[in-house]
Backbone as a printed PyTorch tensor [residue, N CA C, xyz], in Angstrom:
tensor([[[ 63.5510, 145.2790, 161.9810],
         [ 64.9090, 145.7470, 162.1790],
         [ 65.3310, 146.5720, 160.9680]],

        [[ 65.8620, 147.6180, 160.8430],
         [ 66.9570, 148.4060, 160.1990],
         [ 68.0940, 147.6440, 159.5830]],

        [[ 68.1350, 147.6300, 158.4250],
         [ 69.5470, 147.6070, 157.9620],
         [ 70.2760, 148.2430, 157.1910]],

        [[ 71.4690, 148.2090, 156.4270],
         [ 72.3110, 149.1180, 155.9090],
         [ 72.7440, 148.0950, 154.9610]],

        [[ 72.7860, 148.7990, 153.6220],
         [ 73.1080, 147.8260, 152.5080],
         [ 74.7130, 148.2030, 152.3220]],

        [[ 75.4420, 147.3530, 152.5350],
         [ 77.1590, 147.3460, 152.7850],
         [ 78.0340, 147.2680, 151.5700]],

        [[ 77.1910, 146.1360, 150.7780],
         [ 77.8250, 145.5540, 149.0530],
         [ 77.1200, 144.8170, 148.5280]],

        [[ 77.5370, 144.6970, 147.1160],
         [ 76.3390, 143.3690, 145.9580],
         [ 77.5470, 142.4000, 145.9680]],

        [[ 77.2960, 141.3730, 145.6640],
         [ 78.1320, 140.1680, 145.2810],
         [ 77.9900, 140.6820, 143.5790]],

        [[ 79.2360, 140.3160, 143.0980],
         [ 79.2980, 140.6750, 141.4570],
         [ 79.2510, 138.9060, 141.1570]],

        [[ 80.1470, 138.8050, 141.5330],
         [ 80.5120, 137.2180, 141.1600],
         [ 81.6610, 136.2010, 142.3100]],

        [[ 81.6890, 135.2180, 141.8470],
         [ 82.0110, 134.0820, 142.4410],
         [ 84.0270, 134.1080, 142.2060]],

        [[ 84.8910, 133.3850, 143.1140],
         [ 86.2570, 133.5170, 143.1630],
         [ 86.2940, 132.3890, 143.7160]],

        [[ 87.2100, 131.5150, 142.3350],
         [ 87.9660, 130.8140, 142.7820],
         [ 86.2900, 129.4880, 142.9960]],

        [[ 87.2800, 128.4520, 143.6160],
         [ 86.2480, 127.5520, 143.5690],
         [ 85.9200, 126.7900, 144.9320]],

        [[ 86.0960, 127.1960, 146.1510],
         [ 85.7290, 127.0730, 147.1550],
         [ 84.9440, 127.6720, 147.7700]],

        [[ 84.2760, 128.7990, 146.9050],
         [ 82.7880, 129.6760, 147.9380],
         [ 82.9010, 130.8710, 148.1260]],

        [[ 84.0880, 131.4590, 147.4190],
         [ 84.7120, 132.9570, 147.7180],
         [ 83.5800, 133.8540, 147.0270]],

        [[ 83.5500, 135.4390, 147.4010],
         [ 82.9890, 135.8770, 146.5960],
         [ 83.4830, 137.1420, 145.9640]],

        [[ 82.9680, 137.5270, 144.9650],
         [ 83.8230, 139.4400, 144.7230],
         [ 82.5820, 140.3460, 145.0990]],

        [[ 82.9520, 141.6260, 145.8610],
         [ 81.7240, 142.1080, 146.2150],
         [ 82.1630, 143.9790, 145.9730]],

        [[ 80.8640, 144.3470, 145.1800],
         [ 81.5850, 146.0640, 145.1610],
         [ 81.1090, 146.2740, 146.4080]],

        [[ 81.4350, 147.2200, 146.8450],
         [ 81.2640, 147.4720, 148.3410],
         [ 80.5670, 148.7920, 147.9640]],

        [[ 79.8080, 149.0550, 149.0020],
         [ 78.3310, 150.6740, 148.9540],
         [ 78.8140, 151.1310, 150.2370]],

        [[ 80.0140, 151.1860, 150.5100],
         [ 79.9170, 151.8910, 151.9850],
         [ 81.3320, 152.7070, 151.8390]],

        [[ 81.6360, 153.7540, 152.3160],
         [ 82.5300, 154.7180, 151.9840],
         [ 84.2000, 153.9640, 152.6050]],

        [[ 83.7220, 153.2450, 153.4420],
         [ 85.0040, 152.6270, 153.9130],
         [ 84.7310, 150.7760, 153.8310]],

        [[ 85.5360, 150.4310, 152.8850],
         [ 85.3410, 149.2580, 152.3440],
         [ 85.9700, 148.3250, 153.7710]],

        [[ 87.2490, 148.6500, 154.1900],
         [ 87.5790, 147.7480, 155.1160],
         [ 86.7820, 147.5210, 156.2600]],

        [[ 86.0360, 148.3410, 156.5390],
         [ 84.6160, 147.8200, 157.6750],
         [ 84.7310, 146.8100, 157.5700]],

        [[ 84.5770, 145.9590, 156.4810],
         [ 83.9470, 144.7370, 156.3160],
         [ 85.5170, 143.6960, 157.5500]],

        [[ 86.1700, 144.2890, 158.0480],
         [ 87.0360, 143.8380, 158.5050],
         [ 86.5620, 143.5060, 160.1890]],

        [[ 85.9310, 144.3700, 160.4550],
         [ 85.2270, 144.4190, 161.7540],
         [ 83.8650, 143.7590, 162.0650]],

        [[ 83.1420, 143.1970, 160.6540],
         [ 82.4870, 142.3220, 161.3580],
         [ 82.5820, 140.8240, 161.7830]],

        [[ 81.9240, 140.2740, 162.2690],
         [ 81.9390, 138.6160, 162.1120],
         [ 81.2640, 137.9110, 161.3650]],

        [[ 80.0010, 138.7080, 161.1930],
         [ 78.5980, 138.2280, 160.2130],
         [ 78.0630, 139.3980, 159.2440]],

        [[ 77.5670, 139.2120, 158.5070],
         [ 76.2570, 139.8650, 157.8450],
         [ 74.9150, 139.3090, 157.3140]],

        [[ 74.3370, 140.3030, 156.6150],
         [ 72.9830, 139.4030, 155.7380],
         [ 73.1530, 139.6740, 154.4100]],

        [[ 72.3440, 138.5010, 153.8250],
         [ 72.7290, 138.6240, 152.7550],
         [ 71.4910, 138.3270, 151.7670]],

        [[ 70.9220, 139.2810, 150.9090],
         [ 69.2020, 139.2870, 150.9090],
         [ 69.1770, 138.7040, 149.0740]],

        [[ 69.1110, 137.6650, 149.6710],
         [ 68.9140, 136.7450, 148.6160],
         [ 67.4790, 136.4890, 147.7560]],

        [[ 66.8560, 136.7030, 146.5810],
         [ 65.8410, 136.2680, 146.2310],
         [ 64.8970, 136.5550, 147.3100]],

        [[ 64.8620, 137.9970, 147.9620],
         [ 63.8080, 138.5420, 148.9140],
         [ 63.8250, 137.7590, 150.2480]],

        [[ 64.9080, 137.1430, 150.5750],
         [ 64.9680, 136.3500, 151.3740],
         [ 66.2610, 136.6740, 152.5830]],

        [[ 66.3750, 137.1230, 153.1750],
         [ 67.8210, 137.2340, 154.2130],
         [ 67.9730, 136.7050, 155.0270]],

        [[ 68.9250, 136.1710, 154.6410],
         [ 70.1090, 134.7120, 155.3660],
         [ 71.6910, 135.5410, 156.2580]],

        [[ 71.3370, 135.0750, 157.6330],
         [ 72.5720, 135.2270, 158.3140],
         [ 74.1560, 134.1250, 157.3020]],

        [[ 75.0430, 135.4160, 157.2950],
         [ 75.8530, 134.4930, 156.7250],
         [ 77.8220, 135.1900, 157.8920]],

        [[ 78.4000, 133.8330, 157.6510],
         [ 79.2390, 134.0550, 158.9950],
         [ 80.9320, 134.7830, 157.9000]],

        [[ 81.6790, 135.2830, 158.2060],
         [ 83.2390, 135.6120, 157.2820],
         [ 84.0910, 134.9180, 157.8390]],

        [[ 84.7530, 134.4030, 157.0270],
         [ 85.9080, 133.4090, 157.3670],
         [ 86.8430, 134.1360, 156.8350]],

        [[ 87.0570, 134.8060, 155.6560],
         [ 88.2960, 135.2200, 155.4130],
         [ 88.1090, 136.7650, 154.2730]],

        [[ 88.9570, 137.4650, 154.8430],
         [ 88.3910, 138.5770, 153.6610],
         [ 89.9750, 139.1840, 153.1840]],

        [[ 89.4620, 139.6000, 151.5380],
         [ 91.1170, 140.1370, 150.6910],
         [ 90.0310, 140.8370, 150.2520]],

        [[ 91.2730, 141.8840, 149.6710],
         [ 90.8010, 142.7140, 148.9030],
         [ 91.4670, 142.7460, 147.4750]],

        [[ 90.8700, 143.5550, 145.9920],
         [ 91.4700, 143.2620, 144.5650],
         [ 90.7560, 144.1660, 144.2470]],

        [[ 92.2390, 145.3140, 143.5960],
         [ 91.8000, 146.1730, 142.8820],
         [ 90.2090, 146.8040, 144.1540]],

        [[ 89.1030, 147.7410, 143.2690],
         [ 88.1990, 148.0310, 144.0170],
         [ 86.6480, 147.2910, 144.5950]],

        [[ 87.6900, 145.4880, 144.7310],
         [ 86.7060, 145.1180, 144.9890],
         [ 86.9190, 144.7940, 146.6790]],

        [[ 85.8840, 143.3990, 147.1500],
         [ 86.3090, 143.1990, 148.4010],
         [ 85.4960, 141.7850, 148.2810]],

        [[ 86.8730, 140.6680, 148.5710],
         [ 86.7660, 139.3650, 148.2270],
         [ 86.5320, 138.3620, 149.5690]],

        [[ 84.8290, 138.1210, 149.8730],
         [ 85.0400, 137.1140, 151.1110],
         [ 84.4210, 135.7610, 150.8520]],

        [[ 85.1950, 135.1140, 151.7210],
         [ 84.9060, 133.7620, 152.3260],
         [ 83.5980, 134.0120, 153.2760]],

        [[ 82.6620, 132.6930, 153.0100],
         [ 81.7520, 132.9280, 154.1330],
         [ 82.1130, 131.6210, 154.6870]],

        [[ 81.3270, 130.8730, 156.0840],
         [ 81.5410, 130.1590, 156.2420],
         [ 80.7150, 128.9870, 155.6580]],

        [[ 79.8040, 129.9190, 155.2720],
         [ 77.9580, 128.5450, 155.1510],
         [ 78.7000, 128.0460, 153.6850]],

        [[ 79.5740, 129.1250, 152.7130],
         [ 79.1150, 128.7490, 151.2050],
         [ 80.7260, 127.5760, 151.0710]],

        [[ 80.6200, 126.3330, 150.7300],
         [ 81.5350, 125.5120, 150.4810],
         [ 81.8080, 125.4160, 148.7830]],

        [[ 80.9850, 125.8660, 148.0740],
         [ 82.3330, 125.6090, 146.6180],
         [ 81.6560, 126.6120, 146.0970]],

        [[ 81.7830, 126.7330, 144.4210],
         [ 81.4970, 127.5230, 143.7120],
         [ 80.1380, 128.0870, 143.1230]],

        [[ 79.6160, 126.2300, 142.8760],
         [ 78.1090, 126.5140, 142.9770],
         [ 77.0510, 127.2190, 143.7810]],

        [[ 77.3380, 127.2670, 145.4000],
         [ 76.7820, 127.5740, 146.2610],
         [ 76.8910, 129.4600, 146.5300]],

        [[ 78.0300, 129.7340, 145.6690],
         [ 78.4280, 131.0380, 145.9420],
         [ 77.5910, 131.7600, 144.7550]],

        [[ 77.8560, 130.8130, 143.2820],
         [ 76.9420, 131.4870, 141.8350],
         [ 75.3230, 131.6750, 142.7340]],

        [[ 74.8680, 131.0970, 143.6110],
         [ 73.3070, 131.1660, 143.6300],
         [ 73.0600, 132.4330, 144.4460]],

        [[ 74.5040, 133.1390, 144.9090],
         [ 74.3090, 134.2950, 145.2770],
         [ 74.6690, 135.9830, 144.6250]],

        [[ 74.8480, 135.8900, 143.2940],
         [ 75.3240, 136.2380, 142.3810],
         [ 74.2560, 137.7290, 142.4020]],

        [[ 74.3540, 139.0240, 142.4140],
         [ 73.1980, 140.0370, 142.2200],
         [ 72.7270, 140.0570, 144.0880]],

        [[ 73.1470, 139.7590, 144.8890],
         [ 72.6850, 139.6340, 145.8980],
         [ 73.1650, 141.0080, 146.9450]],

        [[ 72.3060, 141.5360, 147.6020],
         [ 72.9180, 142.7130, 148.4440],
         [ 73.0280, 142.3500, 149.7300]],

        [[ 74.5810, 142.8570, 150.4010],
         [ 74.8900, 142.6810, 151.4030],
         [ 74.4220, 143.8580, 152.7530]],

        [[ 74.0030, 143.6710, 153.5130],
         [ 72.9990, 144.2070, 154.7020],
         [ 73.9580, 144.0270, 155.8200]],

        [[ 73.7080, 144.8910, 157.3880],
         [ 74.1690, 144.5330, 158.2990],
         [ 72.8440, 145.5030, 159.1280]],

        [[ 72.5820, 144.7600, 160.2700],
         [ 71.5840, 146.1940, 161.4570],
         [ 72.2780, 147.1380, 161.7400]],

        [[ 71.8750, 148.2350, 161.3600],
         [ 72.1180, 149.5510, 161.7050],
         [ 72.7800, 149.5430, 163.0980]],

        [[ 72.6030, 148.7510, 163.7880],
         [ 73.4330, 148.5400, 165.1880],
         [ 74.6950, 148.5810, 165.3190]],

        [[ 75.0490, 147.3810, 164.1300],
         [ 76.7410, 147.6410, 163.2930],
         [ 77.6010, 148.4590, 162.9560]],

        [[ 76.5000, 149.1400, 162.4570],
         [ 77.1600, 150.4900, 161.4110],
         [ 77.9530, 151.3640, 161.5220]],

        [[ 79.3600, 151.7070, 161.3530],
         [ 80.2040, 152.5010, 162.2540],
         [ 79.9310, 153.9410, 162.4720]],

        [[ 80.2420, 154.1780, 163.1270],
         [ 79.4650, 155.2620, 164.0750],
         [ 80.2250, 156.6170, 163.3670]],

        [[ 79.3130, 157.4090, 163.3300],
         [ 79.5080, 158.8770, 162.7750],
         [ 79.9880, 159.8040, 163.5060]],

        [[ 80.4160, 160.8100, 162.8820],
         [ 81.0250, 161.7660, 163.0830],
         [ 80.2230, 163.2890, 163.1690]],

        [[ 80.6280, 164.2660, 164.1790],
         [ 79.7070, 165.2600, 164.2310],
         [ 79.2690, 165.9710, 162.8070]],

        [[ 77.6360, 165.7650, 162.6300],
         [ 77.4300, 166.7710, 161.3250],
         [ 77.9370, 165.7550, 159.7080]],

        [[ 77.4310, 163.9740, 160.1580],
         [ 77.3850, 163.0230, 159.4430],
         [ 76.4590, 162.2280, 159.3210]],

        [[ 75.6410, 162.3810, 158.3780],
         [ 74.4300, 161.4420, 158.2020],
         [ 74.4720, 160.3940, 157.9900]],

        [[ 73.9040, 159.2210, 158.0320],
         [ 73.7260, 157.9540, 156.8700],
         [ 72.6360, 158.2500, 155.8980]],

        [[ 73.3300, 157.7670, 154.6630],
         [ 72.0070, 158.3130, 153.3480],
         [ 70.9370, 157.5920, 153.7150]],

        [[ 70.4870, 156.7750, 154.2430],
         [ 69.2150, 156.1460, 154.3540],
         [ 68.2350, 157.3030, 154.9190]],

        [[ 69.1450, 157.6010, 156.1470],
         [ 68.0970, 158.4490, 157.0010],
         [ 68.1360, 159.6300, 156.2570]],

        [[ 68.8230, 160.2010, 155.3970],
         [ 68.4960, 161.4250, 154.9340],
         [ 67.1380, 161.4730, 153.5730]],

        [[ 67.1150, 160.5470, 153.3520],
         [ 66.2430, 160.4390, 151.7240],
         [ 64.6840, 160.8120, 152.9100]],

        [[ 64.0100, 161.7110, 151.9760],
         [ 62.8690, 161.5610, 152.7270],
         [ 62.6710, 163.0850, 153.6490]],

        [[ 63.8450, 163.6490, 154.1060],
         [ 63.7850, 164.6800, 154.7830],
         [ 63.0450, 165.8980, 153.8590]],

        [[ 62.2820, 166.7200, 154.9480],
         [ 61.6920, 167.8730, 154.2020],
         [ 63.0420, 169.2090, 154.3030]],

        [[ 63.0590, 169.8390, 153.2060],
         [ 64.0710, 170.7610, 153.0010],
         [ 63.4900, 172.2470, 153.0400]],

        [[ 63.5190, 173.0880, 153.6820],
         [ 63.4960, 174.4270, 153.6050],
         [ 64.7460, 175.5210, 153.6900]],

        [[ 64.1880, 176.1970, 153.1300],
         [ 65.7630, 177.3790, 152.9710],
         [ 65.1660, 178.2300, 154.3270]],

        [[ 66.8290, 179.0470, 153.9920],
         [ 66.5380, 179.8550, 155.7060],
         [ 65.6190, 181.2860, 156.0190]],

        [[ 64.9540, 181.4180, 154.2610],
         [ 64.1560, 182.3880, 154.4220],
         [ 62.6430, 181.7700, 154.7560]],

        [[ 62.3520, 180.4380, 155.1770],
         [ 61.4310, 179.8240, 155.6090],
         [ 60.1920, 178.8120, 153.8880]],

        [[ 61.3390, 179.1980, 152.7520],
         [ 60.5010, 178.4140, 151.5630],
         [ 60.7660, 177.0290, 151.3310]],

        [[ 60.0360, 176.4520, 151.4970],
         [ 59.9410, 175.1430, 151.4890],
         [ 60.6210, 174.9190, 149.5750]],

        [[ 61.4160, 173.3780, 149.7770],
         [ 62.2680, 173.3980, 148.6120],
         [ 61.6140, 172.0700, 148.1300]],

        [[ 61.3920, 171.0050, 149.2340],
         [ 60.7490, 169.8060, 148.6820],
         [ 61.6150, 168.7080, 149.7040]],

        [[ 61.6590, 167.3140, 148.9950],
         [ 62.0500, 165.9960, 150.1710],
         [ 63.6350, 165.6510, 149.5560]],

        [[ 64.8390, 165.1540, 149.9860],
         [ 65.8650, 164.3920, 149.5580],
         [ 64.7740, 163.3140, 148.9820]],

        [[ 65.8050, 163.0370, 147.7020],
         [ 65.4490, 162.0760, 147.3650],
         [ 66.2860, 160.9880, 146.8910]],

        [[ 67.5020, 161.4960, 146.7540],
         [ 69.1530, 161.2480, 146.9320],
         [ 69.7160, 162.0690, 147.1310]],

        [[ 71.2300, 161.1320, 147.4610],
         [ 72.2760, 161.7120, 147.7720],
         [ 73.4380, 161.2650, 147.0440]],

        [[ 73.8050, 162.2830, 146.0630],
         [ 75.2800, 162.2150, 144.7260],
         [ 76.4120, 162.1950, 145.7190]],

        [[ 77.4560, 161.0950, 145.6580],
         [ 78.7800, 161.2390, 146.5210],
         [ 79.7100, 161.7570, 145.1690]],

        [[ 80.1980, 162.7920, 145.2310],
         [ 80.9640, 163.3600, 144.8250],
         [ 82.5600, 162.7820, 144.2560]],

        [[ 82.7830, 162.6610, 146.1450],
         [ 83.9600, 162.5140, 145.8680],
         [ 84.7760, 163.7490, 146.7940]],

        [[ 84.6080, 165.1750, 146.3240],
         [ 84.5810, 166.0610, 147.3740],
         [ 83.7160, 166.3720, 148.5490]],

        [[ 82.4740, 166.1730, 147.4680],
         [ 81.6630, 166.8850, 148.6000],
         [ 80.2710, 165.8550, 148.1840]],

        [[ 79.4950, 165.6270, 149.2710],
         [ 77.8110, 164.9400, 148.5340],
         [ 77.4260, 166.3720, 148.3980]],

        [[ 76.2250, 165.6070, 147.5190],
         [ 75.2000, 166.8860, 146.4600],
         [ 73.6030, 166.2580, 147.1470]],

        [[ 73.2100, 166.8470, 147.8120],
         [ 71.6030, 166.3550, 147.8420],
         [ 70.6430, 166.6160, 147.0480]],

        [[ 69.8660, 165.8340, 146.2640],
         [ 68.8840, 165.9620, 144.8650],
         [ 67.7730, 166.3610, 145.6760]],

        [[ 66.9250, 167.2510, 145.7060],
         [ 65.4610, 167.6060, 146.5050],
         [ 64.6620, 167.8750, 145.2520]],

        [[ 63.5630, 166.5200, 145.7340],
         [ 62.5910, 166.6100, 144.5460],
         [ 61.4190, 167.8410, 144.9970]],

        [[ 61.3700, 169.0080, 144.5270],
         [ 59.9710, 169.9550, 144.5950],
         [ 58.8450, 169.5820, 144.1160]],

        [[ 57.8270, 170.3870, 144.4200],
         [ 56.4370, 169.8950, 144.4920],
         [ 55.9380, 170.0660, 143.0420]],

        [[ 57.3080, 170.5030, 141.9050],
         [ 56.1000, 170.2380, 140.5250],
         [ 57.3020, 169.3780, 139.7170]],

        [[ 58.4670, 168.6910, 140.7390],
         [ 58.5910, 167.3080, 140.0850],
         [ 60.3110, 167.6260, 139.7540]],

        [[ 60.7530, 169.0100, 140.1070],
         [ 61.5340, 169.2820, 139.5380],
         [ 62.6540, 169.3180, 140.4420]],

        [[ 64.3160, 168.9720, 139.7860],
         [ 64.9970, 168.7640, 141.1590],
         [ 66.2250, 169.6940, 141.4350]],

        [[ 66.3840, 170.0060, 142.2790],
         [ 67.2990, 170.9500, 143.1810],
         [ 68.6720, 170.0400, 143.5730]],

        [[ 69.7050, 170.7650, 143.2660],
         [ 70.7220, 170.1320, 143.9670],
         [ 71.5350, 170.9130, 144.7250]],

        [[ 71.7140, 170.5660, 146.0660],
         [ 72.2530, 171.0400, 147.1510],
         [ 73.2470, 170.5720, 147.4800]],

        [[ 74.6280, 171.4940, 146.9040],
         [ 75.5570, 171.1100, 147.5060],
         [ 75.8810, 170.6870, 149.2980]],

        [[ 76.6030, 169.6220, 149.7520],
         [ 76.4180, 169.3750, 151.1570],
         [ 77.8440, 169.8010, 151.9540]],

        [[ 77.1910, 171.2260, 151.9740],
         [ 78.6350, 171.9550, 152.4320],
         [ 77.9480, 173.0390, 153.2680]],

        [[ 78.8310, 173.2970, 154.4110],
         [ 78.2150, 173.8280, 155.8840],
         [ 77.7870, 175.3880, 155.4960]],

        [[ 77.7360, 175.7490, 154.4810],
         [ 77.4420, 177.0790, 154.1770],
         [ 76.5930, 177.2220, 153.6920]],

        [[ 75.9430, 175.6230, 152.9450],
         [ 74.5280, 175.8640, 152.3420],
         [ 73.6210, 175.2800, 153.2830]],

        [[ 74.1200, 173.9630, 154.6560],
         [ 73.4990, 173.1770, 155.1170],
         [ 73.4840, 174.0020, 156.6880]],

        [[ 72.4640, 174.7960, 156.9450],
         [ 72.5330, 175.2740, 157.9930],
         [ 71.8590, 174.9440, 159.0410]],

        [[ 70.7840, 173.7260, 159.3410],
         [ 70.4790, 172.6570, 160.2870],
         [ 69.9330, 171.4500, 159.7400]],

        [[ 70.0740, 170.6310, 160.4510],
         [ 69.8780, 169.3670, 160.4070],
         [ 68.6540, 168.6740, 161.7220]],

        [[ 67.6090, 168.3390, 161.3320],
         [ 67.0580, 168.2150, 162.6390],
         [ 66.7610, 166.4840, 162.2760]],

        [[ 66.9810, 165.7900, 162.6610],
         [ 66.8160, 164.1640, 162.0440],
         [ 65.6500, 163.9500, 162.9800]],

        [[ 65.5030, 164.3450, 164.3080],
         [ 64.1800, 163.8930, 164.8130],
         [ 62.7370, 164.5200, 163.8510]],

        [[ 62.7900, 165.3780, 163.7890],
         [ 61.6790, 166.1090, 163.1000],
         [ 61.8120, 165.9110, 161.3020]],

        [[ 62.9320, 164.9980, 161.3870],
         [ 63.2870, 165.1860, 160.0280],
         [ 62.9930, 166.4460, 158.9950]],

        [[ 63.8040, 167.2670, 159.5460],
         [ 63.6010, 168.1900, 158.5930],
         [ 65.3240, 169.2850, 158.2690]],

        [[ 65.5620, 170.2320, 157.2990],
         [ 67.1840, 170.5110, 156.8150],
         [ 66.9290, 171.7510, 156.4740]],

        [[ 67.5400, 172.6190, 156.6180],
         [ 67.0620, 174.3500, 156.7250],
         [ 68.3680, 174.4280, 155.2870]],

        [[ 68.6870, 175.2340, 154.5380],
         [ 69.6630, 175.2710, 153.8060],
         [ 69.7620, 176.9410, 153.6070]],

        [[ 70.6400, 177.0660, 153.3490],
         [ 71.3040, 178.6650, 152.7460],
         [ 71.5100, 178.7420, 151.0710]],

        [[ 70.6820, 179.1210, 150.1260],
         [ 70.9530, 178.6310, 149.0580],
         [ 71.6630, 179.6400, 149.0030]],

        [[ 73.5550, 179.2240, 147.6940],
         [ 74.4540, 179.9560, 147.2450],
         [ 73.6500, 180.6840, 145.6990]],

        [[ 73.8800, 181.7440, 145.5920],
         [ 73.3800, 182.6640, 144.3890],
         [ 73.7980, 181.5590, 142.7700]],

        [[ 72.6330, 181.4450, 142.1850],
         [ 72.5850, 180.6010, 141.0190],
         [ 71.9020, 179.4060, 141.1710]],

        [[ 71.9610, 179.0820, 142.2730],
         [ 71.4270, 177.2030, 142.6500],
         [ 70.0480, 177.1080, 142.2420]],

        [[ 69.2930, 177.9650, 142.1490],
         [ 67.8960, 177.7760, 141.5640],
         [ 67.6730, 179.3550, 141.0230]],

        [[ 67.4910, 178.6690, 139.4360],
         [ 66.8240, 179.3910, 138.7050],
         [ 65.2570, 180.1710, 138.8080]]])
């Protein structure tokens, strides 16, 4: 199965099992819409159920149901939160998930091959895609419809328009 890494547990709240979690997903309140997640513990992933969720400052504070006090919550401390891609809220035309993009082969639209994503920088305005080339060296592609001129996810592959300066 597929999954999608959602948040880490930072630490433990309070002394009934709560947890603080930064959240990795662009819209933190998701976490409002599920009932469950996983939670990949020591290489290990455990269905775990939400009983109650707050939020503080930029974190996102839940109750599970399995964890009953404090101790039980510290042993999950560094732990990343997962859900199946089944979950995952659904995109918007000409919206990737970074998972599926890392890995794609990149060519520009004069047919030169640029190299693979190998991340993806969230900005804030805009993502930046890092494309590692074939002597190691990396390209960054702004992810804006003027440089990104197809997207083929079956064939995995991303045609781009490079803007004048982007590679030396």
């Amino acid at each position: 199965m597929d999954y999608f890494n959602i948040g880490k547990i930072i630490n433990t709240h309070g002394i009934k099992g709560a947890v603080k979690i930064i959240p990795l997903t662009d819209e933190p309140k998701r976490f409002e819409l599920l009932e469950y997640v996983y939670i990949d513990s020591k290489k290990k992933l455990q269905k775990y159920t939400i009983e109650d969720i707050r939020y503080f400052k930029n974190l996102v504070i839940i109750k599970f149901k399995e964890l009953e006090d404090m101790t039980s919550a510290e042993a999950l401390k560094e732990s990343i939160i997962k859900i199946p891609r089944e979950l995952a809220l659904p995109l918007e035309d000409d919206e990737y998930y970074i998972s599926d993009l890392i890995g794609i082969e990149v060519s520009t639209d004069d047919g030169e091959d640029l190299g693979n994503i190998k991340d993806v920088i969230r900005t804030g305005s805009n993502d930046v895609y890092v494309i590692e080339a074939d002597d190691k060296k990396e390209i960054l592609i702004p992810a804006l419809k003027q440089c990104i001129k197809e997207v083929d996810m079956e064939n995995k592959t991303m045609v781009v328009s490079l803007l004048e300066g982007l590679i030396d």
